[in-house]
N, C-alpha and C positions, 0 to 999 in steps of 0.2 A: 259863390254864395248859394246858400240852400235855398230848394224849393220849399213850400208849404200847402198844405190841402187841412183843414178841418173840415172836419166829417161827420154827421151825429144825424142820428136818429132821435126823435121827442113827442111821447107821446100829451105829456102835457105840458109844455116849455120848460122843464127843472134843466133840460140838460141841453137844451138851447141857448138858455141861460150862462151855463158853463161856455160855448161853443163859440158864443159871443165875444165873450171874456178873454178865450185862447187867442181868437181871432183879435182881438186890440191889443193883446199883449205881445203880440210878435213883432219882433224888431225885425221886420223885413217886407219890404216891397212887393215879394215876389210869391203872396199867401193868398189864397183862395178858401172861401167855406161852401162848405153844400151841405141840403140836407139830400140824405136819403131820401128822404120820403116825397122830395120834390124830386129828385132825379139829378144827372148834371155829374158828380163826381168822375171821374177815371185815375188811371193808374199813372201820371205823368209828373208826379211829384215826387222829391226825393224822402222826404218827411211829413208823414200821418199823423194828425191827434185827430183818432176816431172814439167817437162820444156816441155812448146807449143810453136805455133806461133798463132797469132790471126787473127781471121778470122771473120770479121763482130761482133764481140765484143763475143768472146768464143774460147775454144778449139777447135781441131779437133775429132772428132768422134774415134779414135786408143787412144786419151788421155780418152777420159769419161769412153770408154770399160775397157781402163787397171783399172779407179775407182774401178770399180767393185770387183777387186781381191783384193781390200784394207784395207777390213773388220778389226777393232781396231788396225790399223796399225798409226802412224806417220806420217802426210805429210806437206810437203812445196810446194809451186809451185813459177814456174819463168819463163815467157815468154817474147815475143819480140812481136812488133805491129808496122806496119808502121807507123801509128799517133800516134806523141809524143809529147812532150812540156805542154800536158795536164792532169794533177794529177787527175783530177777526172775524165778522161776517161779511166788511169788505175784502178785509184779506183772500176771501173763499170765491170772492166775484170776482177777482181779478186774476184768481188763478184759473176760476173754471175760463171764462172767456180769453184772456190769453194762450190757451191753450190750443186753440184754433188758430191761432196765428201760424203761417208756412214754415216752416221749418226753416227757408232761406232769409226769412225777415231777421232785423234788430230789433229785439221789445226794448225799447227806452225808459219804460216804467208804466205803471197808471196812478190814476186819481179819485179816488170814489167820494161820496157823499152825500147827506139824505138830500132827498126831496119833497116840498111839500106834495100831499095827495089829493085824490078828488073830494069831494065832500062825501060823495057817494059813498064811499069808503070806510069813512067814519060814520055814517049813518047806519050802515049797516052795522059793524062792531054793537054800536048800539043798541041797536035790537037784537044783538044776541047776547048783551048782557040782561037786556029786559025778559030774557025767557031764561038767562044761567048768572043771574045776583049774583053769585060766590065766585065763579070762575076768573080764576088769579091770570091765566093766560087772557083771556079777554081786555082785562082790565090793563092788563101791562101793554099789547094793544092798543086801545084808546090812549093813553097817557104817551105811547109811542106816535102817534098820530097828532096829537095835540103838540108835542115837540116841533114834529116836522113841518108844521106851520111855517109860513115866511123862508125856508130853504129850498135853493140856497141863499144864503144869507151873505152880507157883504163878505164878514168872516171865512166865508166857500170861496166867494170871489176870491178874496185875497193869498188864500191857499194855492187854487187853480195859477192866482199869477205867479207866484213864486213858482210851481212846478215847471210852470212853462219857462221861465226864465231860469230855469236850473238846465233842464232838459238841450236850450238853445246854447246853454255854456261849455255843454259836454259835448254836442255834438257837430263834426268837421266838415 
């Protein structure tokens, strides 16, 4: 029977959220979660689902480093991205970050999805529509922000658990 390690980095729980999720969906005893950002993971598991958040279209620098330890190991990844609603801008997250993965790894897939953002975030948008009224980028923006409210959403969950339970059927 397989090992299991979930892994994730969150800077504001969206993909904690997820990480959680992996972590009750595993049909298996022998699973472990850590975050990054508390410490605690290592290389001793046969199968990875490492979870980011995105940042300008990539992981965080604590996710690429943990890559490193990942020599002919298993992995999946799953993160969260304030900009959502658009399949080819996860498509482009999980190519750039996959790509860091060792050469000797199995990529098993990933899973992307929005999340919601700080408030801070939309505040800001804000006051940059109140100094640029017209600006159509701004406003698509805000309306992208107002979306990502509440995600992930059950709906993420239940994606995430399917992946995960796809991912456990394929691999030996």
């Amino acid at each position: 029977m397989s090992t299991y390690q979930v892994v994730y980095t969150s800077k504001t729980g969206n993909t904690k959220k997820l990480a959680e999720k992996i972590y009750d969906t595993l049909n298996s005893k022998d699973k472990e979660i850590y975050s990054l950002d508390e410490g605690g993971a290592n290389a001793d598991a046969d199968i990875y689902f490492i979870g980011f958040w995105t940042n300008r279209g990539t992981c965080s620098m604590e996710v690429l480093d943990f890559f490193d330890n990942l020599e002919g190991k298993k992995i999946a990844l799953f993160g969260t991205c304030g900009m959502g609603g658009q399949e080819e801008y996860f498509n482009n997250i999980k190519t750039n970050v996959s790509a860091f993965l060792p050469d000797s790894a199995e990529f098993l897939g990933a899973f992307m999805c929005q999340g919601e953002m700080p408030d801070t975030v939309g505040e800001k948008y804000h006051n940059i529509l109140r100094e640029h009224p017209d600006d159509e980028k701004i406003k698509f923006m805000i309306d992208n922000f107002n979306h990502a409210i509440g995600h992930p959403d059950t709906e993420d969950l239940n994606h995430i658990a399917t992946f995960v339970k796809d991912i456990e059927g394929g691999v030996s």
